[in-house]
N, CA, C and O atoms as a GROMACS GRO file, in nm:
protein
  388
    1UNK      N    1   0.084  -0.118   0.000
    1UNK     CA    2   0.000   0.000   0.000
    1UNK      C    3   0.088   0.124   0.000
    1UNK      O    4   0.192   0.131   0.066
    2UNK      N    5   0.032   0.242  -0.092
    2UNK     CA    6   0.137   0.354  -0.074
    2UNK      C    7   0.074   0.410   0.052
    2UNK      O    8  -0.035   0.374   0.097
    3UNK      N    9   0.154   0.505   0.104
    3UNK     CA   10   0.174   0.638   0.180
    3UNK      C   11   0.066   0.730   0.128
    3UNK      O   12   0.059   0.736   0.006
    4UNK      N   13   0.007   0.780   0.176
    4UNK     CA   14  -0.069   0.916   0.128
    4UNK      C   15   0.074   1.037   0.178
    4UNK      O   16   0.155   1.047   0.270
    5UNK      N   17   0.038   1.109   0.053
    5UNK     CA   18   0.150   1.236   0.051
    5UNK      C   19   0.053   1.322   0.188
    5UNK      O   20  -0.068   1.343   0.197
    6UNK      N   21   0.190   1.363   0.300
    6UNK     CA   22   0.197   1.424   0.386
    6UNK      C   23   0.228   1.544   0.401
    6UNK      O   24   0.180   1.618   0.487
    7UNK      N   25   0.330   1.581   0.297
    7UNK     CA   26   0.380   1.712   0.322
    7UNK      C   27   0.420   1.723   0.192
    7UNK      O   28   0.449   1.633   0.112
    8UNK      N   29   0.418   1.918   0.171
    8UNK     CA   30   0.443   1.966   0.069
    8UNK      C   31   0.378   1.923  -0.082
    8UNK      O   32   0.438   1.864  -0.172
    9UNK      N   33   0.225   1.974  -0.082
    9UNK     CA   34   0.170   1.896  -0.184
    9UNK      C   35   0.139   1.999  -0.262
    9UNK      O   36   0.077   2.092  -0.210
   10UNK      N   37   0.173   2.005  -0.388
   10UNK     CA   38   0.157   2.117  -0.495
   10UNK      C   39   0.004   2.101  -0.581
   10UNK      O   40  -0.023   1.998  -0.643
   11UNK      N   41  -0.047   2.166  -0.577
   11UNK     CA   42  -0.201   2.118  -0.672
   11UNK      C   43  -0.245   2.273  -0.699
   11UNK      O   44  -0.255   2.369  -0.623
   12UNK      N   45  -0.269   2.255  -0.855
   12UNK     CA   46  -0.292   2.372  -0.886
   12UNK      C   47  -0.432   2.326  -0.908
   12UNK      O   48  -0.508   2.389  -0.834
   13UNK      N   49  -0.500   2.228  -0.993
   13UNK     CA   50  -0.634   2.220  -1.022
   13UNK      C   51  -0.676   2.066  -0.968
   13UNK      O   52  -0.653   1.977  -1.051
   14UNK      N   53  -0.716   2.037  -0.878
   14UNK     CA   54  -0.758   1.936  -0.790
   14UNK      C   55  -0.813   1.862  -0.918
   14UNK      O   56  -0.764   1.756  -0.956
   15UNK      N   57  -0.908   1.920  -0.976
   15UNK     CA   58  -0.987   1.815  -1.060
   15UNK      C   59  -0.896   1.761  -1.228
   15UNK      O   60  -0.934   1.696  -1.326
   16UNK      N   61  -0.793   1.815  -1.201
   16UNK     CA   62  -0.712   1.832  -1.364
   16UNK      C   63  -0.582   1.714  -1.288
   16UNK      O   64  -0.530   1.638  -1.370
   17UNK      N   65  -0.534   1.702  -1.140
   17UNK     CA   66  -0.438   1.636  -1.122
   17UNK      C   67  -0.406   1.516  -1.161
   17UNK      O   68  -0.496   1.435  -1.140
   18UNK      N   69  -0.296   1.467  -1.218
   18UNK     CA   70  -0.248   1.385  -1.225
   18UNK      C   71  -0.164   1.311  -1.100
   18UNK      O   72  -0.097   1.373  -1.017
   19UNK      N   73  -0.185   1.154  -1.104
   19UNK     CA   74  -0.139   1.074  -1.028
   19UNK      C   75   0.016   1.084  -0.998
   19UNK      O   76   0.072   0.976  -0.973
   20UNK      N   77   0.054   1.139  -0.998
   20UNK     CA   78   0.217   1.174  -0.985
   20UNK      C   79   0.261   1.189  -0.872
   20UNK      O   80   0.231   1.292  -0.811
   21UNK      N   81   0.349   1.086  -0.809
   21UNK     CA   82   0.422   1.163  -0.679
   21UNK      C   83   0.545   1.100  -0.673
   21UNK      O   84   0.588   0.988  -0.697
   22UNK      N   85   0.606   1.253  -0.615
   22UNK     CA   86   0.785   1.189  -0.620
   22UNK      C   87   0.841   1.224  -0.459
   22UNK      O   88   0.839   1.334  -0.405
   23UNK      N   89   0.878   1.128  -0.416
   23UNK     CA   90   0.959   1.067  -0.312
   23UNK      C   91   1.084   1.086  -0.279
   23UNK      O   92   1.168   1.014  -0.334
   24UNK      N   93   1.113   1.154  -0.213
   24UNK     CA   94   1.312   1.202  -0.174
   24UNK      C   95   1.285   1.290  -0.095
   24UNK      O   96   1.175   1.311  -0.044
   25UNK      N   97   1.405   1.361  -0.076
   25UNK     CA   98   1.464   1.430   0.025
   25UNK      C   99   1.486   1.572   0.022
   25UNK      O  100   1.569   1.597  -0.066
   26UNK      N  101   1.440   1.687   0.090
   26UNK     CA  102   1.467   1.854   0.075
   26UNK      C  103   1.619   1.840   0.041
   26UNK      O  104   1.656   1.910  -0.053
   27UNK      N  105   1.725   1.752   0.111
   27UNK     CA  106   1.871   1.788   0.117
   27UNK      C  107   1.920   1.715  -0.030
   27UNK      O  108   2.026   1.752  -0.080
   28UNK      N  109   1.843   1.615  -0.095
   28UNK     CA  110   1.881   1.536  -0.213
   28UNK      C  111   1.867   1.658  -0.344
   28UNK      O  112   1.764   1.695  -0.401
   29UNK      N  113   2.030   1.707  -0.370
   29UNK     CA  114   2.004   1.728  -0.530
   29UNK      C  115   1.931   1.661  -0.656
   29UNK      O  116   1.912   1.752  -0.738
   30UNK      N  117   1.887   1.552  -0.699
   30UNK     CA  118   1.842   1.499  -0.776
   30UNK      C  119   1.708   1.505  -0.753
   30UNK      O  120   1.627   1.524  -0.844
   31UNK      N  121   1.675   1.490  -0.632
   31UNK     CA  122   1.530   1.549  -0.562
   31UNK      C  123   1.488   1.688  -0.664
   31UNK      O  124   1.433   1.703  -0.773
   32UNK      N  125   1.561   1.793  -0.540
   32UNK     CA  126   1.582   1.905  -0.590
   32UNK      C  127   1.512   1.940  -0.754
   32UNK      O  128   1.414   2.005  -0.788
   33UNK      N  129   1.643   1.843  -0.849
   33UNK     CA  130   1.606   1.891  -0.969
   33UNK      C  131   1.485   1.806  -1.011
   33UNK      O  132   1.470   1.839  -1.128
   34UNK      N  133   1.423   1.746  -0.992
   34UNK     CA  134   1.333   1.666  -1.035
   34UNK      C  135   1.153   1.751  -1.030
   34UNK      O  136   1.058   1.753  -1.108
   35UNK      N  137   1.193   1.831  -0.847
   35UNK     CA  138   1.080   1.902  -0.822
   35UNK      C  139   1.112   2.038  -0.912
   35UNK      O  140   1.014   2.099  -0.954
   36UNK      N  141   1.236   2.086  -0.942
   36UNK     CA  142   1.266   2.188  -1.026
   36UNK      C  143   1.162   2.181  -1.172
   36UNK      O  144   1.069   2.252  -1.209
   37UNK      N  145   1.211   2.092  -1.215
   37UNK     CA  146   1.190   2.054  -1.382
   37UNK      C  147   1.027   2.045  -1.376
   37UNK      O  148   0.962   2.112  -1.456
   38UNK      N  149   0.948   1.944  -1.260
   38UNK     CA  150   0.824   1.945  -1.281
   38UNK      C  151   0.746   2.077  -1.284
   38UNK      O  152   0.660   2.119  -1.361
   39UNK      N  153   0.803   2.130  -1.174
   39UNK     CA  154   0.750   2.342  -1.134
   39UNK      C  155   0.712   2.381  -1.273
   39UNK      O  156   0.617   2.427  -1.336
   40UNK      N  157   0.857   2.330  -1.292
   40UNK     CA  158   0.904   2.457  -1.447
   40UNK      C  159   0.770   2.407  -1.541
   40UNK      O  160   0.692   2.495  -1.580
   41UNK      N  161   0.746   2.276  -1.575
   41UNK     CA  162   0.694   2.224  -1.706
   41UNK      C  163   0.565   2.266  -1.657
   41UNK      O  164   0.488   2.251  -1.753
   42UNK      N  165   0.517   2.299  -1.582
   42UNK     CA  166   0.349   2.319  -1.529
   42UNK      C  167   0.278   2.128  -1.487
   42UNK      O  168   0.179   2.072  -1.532
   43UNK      N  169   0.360   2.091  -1.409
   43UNK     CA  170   0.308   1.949  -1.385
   43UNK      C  171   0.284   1.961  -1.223
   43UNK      O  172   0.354   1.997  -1.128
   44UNK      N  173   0.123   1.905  -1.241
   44UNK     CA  174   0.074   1.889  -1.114
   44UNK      C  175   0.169   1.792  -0.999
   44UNK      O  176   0.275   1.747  -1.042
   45UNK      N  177   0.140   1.770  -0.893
   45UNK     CA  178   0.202   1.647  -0.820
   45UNK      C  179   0.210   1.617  -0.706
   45UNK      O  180   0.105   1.660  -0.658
   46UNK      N  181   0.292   1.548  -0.592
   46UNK     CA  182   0.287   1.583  -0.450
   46UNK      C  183   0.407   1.514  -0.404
   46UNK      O  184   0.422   1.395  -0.432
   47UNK      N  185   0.486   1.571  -0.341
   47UNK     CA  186   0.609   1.527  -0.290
   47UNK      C  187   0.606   1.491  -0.174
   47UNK      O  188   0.529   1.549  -0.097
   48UNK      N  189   0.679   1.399  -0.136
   48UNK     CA  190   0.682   1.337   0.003
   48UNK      C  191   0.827   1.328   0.039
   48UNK      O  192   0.905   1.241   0.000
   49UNK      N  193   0.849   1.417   0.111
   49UNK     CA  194   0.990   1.377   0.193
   49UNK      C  195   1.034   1.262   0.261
   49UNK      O  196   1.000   1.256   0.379
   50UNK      N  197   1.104   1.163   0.214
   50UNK     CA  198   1.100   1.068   0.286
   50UNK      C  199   1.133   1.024   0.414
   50UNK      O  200   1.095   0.923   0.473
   51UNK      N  201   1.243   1.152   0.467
   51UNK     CA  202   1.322   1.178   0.571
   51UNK      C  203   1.261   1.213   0.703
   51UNK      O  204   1.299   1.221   0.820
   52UNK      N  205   1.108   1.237   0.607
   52UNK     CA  206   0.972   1.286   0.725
   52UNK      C  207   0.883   1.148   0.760
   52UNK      O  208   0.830   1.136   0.870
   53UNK      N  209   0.874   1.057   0.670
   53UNK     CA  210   0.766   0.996   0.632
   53UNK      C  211   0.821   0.832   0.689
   53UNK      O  212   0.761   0.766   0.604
   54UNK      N  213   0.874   0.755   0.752
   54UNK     CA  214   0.927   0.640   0.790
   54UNK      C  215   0.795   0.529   0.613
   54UNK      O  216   0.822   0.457   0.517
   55UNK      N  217   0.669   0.588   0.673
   55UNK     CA  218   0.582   0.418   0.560
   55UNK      C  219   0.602   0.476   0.395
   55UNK      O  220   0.602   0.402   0.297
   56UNK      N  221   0.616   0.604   0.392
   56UNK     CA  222   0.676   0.616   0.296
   56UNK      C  223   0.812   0.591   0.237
   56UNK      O  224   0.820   0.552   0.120
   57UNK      N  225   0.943   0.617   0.326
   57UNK     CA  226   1.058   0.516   0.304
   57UNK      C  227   1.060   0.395   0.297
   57UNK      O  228   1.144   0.341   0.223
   58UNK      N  229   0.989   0.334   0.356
   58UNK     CA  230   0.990   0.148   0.332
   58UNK      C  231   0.884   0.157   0.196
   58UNK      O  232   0.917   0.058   0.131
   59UNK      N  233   0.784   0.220   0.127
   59UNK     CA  234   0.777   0.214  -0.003
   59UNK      C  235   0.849   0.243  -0.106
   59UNK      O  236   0.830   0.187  -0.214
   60UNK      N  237   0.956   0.347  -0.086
   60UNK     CA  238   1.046   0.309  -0.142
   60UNK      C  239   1.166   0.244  -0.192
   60UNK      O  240   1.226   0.245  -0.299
   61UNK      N  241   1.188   0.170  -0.048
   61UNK     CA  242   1.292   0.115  -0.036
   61UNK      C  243   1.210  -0.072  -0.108
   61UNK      O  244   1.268  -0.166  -0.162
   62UNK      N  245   1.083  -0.055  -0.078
   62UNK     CA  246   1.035  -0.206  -0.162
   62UNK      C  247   1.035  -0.157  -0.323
   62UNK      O  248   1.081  -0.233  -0.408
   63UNK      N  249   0.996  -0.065  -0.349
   63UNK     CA  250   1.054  -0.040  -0.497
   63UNK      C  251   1.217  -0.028  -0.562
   63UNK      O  252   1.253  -0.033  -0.680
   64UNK      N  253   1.269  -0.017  -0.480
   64UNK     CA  254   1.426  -0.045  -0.491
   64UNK      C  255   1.518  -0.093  -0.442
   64UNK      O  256   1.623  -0.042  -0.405
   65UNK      N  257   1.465  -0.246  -0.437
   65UNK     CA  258   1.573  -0.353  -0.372
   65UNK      C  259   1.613  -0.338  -0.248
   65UNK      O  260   1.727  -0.372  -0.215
   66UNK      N  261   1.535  -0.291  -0.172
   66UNK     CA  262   1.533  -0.240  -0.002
   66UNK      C  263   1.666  -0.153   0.026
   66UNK      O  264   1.748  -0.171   0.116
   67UNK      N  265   1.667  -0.013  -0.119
   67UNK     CA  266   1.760   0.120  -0.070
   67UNK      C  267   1.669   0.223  -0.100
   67UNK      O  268   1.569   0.222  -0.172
   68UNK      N  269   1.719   0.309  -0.034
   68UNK     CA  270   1.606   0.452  -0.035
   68UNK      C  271   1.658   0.539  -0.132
   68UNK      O  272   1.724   0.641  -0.109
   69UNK      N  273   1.618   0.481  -0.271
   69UNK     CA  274   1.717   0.584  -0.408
   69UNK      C  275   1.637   0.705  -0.394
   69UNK      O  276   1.526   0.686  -0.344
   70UNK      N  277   1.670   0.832  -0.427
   70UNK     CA  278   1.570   0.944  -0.443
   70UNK      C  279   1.656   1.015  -0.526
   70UNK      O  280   1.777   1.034  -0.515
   71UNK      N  281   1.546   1.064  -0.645
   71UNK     CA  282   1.399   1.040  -0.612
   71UNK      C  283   1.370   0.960  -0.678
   71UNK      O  284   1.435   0.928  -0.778
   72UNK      N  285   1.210   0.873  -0.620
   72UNK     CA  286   1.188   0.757  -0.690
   72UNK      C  287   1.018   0.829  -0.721
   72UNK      O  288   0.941   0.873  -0.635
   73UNK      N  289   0.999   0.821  -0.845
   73UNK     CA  290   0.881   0.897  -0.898
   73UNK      C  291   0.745   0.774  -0.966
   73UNK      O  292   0.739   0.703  -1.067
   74UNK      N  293   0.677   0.792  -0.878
   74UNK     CA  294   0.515   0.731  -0.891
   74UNK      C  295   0.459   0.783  -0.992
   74UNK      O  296   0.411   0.894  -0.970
   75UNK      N  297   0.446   0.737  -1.114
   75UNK     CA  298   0.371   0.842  -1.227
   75UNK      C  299   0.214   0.735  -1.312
   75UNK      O  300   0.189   0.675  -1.416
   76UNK      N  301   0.146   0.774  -1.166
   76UNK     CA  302   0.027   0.682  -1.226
   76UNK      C  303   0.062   0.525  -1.253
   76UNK      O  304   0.015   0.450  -1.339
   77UNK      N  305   0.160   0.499  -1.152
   77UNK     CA  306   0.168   0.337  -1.146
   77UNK      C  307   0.300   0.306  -1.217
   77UNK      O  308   0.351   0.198  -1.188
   78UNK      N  309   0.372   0.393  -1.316
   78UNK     CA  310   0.473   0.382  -1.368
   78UNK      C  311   0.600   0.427  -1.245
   78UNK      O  312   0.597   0.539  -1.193
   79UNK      N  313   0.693   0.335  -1.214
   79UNK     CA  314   0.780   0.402  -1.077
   79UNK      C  315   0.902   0.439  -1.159
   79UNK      O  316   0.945   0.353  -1.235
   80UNK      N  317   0.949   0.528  -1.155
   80UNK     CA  318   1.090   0.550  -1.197
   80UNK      C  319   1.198   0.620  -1.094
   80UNK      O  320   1.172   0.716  -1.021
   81UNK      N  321   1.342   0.543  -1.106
   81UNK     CA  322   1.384   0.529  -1.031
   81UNK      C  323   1.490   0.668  -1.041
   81UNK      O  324   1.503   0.696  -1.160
   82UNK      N  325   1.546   0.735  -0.980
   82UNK     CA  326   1.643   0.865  -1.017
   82UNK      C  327   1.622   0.922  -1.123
   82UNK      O  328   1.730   0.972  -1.153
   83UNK      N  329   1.534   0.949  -1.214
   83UNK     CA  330   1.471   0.957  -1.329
   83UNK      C  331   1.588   1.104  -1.395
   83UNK      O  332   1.653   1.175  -1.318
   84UNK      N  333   1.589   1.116  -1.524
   84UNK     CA  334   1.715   1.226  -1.568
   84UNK      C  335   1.551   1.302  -1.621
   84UNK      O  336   1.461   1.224  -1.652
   85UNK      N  337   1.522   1.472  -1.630
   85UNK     CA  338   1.410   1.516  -1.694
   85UNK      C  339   1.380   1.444  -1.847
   85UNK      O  340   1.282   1.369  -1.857
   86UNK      N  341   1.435   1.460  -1.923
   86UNK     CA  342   1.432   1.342  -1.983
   86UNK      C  343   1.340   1.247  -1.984
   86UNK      O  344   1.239   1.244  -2.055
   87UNK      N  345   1.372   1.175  -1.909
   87UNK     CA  346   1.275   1.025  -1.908
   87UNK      C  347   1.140   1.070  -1.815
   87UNK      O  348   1.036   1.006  -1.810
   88UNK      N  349   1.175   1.215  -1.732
   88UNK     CA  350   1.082   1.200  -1.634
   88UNK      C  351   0.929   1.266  -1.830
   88UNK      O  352   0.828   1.216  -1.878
   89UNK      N  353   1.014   1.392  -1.861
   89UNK     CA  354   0.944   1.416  -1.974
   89UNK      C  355   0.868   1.305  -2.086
   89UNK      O  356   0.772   1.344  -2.152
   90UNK      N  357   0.922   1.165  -2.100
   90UNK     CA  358   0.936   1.083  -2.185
   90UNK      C  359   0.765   1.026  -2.068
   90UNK      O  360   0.658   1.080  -2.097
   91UNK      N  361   0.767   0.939  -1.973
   91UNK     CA  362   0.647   0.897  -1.868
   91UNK      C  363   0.564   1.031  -1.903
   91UNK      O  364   0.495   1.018  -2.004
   92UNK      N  365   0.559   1.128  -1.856
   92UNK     CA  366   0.445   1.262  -1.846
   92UNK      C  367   0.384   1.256  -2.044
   92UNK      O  368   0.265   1.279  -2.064
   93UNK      N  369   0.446   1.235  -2.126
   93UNK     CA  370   0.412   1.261  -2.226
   93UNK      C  371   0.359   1.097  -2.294
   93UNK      O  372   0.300   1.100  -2.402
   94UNK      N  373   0.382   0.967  -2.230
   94UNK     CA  374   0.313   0.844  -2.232
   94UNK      C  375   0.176   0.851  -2.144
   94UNK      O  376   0.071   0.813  -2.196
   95UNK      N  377   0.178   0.894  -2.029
   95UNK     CA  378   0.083   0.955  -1.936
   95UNK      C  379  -0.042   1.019  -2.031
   95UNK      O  380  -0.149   0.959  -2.019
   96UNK      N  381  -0.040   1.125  -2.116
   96UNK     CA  382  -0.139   1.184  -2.191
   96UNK      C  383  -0.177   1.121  -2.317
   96UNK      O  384  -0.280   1.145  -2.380
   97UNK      N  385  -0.074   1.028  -2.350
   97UNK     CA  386  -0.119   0.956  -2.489
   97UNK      C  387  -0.261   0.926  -2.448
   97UNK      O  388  -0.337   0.868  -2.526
   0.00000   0.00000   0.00000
């Protein structure tokens, strides 16, 4: 079972959101750029710090061979793991097909 996002949840149109949530850390650069790139592109979502969240770290850590990679991004059931914008762009644009 996932975590319901706890903290820091971005929603611009409740009824327009997409299933998206990414998992890591305020202090994780890759975090960082991941919540960067989504801001930028206008993508809904909800972040969960994992450093806050203990049932949310053990979901991630069962999605990645029991280590806490971040960020590890939930995109409507698709998980991707340290994702480069790129690929995170490549899921968001399979997402709307």
């Amino acid at each position: 079972m996932k975590p319901k996002c706890r903290t820091g949840v971005y929603v611009i149109d409740e009824r327009n959101m997409a299933n998206i949530t990414v998992y890591g850390a305020d202090w994780c650069p890759l975090t960082r750029r991941t919540l960067v790139h989504l801001r930028r592109s206008g993508v809904e979502f909800n972040y969960i710090d994992i450093d806050l969240d203990p049932e949310a770290a053990k979901w991630v850590e069962q999605q990645n061979g029991g280590k806490q990679k971040k960020p590890t991004v939930d995109i409507d059931g698709n998980v991707l793991t340290e994702p480069t914008n790129e690929e995170l762009d490549q899921a968001l644009s399979d997402l709307a097909a």
